[in-house]
N, C-alpha and C positions, 0 to 999 in steps of 0.2 A: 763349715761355720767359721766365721772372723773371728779372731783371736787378736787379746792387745800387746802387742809387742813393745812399748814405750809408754812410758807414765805421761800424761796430759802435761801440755805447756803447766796449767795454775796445778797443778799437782808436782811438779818440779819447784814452783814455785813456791810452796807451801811447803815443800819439806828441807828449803834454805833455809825458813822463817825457823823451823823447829827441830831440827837435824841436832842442835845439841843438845839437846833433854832426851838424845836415847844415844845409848852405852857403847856402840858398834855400827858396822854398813850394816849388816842382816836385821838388826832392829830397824833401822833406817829403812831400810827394802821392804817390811811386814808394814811397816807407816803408811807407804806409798801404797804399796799393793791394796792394803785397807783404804784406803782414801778413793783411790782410780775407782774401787768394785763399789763403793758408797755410790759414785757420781755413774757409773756406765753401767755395771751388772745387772742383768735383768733380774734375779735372785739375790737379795743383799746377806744371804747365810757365807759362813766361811766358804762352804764348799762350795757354793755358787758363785764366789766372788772368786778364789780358786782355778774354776772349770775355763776363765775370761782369757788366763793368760797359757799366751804360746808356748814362754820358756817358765817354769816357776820351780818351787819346791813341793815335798809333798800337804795335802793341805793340814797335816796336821802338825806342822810349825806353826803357821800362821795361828791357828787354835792354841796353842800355847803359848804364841806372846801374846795375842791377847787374855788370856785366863790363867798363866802363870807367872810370866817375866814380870820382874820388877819395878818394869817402870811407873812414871807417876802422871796418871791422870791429871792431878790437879795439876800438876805445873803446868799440864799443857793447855788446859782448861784457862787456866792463870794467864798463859802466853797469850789466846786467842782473845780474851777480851782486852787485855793491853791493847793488841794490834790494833782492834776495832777501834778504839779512842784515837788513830792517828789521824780518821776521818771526821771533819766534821759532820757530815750526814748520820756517822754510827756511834757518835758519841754524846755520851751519860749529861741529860742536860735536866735543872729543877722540873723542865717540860716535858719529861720522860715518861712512860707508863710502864706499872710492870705486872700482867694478867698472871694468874699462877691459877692453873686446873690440872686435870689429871684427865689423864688418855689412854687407853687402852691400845696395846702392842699386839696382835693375835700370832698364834704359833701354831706348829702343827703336832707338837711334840708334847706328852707329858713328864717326862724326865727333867725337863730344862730348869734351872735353879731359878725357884718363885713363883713359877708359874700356877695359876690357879681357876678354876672358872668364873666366870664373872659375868655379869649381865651388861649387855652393851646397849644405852639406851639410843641409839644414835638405829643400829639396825634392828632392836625390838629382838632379842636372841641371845643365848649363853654361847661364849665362847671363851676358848683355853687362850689365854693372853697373860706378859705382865703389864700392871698398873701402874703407871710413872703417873707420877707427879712433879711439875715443872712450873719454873719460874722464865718468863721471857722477859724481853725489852723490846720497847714501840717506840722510836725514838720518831721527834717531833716532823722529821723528813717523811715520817713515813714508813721508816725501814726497821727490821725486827730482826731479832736472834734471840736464841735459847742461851740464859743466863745457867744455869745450876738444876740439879732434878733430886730428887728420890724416889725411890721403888718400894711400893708397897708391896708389905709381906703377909699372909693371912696368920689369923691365928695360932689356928691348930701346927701350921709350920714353925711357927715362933717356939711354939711349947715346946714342938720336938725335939730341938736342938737347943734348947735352953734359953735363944733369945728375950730378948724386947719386943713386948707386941706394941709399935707406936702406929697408931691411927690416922686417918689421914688430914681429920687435925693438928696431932704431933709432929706428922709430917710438913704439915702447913703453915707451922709456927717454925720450924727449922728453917725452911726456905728465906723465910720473913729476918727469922736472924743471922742468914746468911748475906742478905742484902743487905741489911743494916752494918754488918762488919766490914764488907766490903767498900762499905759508905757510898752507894749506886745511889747515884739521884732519882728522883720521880714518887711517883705515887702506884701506890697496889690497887688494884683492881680485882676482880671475880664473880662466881656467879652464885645464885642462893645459895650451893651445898657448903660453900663455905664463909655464907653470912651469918654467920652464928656469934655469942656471946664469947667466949674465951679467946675466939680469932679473934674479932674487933678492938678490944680491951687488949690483948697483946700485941698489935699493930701500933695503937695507941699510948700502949708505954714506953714505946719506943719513938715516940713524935714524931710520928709520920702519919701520914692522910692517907687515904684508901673511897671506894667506890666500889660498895658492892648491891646483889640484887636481890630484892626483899620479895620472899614468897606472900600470895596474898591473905594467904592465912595467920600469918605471924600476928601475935599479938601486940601491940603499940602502946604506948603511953601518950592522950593528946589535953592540955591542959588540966590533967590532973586524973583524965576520964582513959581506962581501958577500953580498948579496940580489938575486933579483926581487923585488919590495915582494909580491905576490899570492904567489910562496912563503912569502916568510917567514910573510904572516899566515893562511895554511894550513896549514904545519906548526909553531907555534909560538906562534898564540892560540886557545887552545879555549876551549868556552862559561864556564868557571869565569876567565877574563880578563877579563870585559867587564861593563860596569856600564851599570847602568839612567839614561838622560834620560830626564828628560819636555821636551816645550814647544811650544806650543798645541796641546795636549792631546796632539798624538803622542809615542809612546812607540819609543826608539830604544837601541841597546847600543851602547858605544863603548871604544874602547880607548886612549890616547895614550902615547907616548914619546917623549923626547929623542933623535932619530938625528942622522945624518950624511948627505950625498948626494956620491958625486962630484963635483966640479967646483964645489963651493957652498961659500964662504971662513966659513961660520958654519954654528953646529948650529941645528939645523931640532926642529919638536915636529910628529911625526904623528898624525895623530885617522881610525881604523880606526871606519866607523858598522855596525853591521847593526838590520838589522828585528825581528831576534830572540835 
């Protein structure tokens, strides 16, 4: 079997950029080894990324600078989005977007710190995974990267160790003012699980704009009259309402107005699409 004998040109190059936010060469060397087995290893577990190389150390160094050594994530977190800004293809512009959902990680292990079962709607099936929650950036080129994340933790592991059970609400209000601190240009985005009342209104006290996606049941406010959103635009927009988009090259009908939403401290602009 092929073994990597030498870190990749852009993995040489990458550990120029950040070589000095770790303490020694052997931290420097567990960087690179981590980085190489990310981009090549068929297996991205330690021990899989590990197995890659010809000459290495045992793999449970490498397991210990990542899960014990001191170094700091954020800085380097911190480094990598600097960099990004030297481009202007990758950099934070008022035209930015920033999507924030949660993704499931599957594993195979139940020992692993957080892990818990969870229902994956994507394959219809419970699987042992952690649940991140993650904030990116769509920058107007086109081109994305992962800004910030959190891991959600359940419950009952919360109690056990005495934590904070925060929600993935709580979690989604963090993100929100992680970007806000950071002062990252653009607009938040997502999808209905987190078009809810305390998101909205905490985006919004923070004056920033957002676009998210309204299930059809929610209830609305439309001059003055409560709705199911999917009544109202049943009995109350017909084909002579709706107005022709185009954009890359699809052709779509749309409808928008200023409503209201219970529970939401500002008025909201809905945008109704059809096909036809």
């Amino acid at each position: 079997m092929p073994a990597i004998v030498e870190f990749p040109t852009v993995v040489q190059d990458l550990l120029a950029e950040y070589a000095d936010l770790f303490a020694n060469a052997p931290e420097r060397r567990h960087f690179a080894e981590y980085l190489t087995g990310l981009f090549i290893a068929e297996r991205k577990t330690v021990c899989g990324i590990n197995r890659e190389f010809a000459v290495t150390t045992d793999q449970s160094c490498l397991n210990r600078w990542l899960t014990e050594v001191e170094w700091q994530p954020e800085l380097l977190n911190k480094r990598r989005l600097d960099l990004l800004q030297r481009d202007a293809s990758t950099r934070y512009t008022k035209h930015g977007v920033i999507p924030i959902d949660n993704t499931l990680i599957d594993h195979t292990g139940k020992l692993i710190a957080d892990v818990g079962w969870f229902w994956d709607h994507a394959d219809q099936r419970h699987l042992i995974a952690h649940d991140y929650l993650i904030a990116n950036y769509v920058c107007a080129s086109g081109k994305h990267y992962p800004l910030e994340f959190r891991r959600f933790r359940k419950k009952d592991a919360c109690l056990a160790d005495g934590t904070t059970f925060k929600n993935h609400t709580v979690l989604c209000k963090e993100l929100v003012d992680w970007v806000v601190d950071q002062a990252i240009e653009g607009d938040f985005t997502f999808d209905s699980y987190f078009t809810n009342a305390e998101i909205l209104n905490h985006i919004a006290s923070k004056q920033r704009n957002y676009v998210g996606d309204l299930k059809f049941n929610r209830t609305i406010t439309v001059d003055g009259q409560d709705w199911k959103a999917i009544d109202w635009v049943k009995s109350k927009l017909g084909p002579l309402c709706r107005q022709k988009t185009t954009a890359d090259s699809k052709v779509q009908w749309y409808f928008t107005k200023s409503i209201r939403i219970p529970g939401v401290s500002h008025t909201v602009r809905i945008v109704v699409l059809w096909k036809e």
